[in-house]
C-alpha positions as CSV (number, residue, x, y, z in Angstrom):
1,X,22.4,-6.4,-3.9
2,X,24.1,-6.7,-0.7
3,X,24.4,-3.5,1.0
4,X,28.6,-4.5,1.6
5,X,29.0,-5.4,-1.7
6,X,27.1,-3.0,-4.1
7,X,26.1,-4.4,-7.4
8,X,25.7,-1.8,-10.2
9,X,22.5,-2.6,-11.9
10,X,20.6,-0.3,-14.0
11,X,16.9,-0.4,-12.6
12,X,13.5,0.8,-13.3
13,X,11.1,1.4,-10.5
14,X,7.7,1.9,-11.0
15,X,5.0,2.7,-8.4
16,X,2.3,5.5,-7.9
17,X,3.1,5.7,-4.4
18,X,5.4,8.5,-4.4
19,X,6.6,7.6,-0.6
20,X,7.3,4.1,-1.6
21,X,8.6,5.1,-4.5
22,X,11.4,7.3,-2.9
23,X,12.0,4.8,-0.3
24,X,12.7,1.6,-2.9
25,X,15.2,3.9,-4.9
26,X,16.9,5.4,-2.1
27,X,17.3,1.2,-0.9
28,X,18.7,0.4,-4.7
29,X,20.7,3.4,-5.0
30,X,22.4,2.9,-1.4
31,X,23.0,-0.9,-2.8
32,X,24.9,0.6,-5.7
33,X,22.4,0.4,-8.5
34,X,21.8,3.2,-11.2
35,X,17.8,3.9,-11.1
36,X,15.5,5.5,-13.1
37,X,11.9,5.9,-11.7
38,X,8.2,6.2,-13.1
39,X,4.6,7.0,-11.8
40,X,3.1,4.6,-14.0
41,X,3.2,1.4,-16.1
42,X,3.3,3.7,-19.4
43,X,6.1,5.8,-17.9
44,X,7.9,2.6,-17.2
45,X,7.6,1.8,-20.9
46,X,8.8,5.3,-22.2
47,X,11.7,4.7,-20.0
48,X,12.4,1.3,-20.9
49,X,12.4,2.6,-24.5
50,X,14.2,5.8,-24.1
51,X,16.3,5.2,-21.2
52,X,17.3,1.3,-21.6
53,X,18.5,-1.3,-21.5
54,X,18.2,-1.7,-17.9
55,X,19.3,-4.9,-15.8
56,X,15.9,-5.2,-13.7
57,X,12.0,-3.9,-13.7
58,X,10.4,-3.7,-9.9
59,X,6.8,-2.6,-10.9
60,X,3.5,-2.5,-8.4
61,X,0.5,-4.4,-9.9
62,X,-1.8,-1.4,-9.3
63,X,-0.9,1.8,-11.0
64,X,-2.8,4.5,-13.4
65,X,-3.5,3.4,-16.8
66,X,-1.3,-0.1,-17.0
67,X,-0.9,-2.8,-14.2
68,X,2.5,-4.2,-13.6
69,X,1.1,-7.7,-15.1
70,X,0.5,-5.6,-18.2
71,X,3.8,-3.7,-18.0
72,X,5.7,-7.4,-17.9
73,X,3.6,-8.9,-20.4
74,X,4.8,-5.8,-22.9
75,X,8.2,-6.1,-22.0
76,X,7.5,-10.3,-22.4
77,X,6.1,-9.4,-26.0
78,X,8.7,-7.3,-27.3
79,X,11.5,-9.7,-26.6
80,X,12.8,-8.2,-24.0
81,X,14.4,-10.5,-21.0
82,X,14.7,-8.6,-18.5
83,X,14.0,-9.8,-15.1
84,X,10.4,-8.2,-13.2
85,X,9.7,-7.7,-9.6
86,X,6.3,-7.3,-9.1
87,X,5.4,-5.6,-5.9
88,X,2.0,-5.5,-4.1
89,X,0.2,-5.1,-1.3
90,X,-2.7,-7.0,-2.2
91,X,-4.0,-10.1,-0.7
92,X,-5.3,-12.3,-3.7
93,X,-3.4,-15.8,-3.5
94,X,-3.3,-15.9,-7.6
95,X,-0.8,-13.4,-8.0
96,X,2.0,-15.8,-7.0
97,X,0.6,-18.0,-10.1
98,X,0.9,-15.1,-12.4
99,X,4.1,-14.4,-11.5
100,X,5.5,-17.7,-12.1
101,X,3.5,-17.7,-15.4
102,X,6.1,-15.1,-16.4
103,X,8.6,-17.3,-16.2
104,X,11.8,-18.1,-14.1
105,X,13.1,-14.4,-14.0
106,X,9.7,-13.4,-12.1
107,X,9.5,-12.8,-8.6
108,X,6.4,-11.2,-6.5
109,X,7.7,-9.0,-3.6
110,X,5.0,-8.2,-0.7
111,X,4.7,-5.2,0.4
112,X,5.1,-3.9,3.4
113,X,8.4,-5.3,2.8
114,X,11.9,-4.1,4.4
115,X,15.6,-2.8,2.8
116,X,16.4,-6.8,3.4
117,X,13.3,-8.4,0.9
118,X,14.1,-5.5,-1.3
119,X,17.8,-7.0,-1.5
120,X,17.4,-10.4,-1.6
121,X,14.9,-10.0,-4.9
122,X,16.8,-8.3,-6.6
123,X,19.9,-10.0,-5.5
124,X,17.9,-13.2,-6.8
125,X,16.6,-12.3,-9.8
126,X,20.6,-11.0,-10.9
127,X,22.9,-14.1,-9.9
């Protein structure tokens, strides 16, 4: 979502980080998009079921009670395709491979990560 040419997108965010949180929607909402929010991977679901269908899930890997793996592999198993960003601040090297094991309409976004990353994944993961 370029910030001159706002895309509307429905997205969910998900993060237990309630500053980064705030920051990433404020970032999608400026770009245009329609965002709904969540504290945790079983939020996100409610949401997803309640609230949907939305165009894009951005999930962190580490949240209360579901990762964001676990969150994509739910939304994987109940058909849905919807493209996931998966957001982290961890170091491991394999979370790039478990990404792509999600398949094409995967990305991992690292945080600390500016309004610019933020764009060009979700810009990605929409064309």
């Amino acid at each position: 979502m370029q910030r001159n040419n706002p895309m509307h997108a429905r997205v969910l965010v998900a993060d237990d980080d309630l500053d980064l949180l705030q920051i990433v929607v404020a970032s999608l909402v400026q770009s245009g998009a329609d965002v709904v929010s969540a504290t945790t991977g079983a939020d996100l679901l409610e949401h997803l079921a309640d609230d949907g269908p939305f165009d894009l899930i951005i999930t962190d890997v580490v949240m209360p009670w579901m990762t964001g793996f676990q969150v994509a592999h739910s939304v994987r198993e109940a058909g849905l395709d919807v493209p996931v960003i998966i957001m982290t601040g961890r170091d491991d090297p394999n979370l790039a491979d478990r990404v792509r094991a999600l398949g094409g309409r995967a990305a991992l976004l690292r945080k600390p990560f500016d309004a610019e990353a933020l764009d060009a994944a979700v810009t990605a993961l929409l064309a």
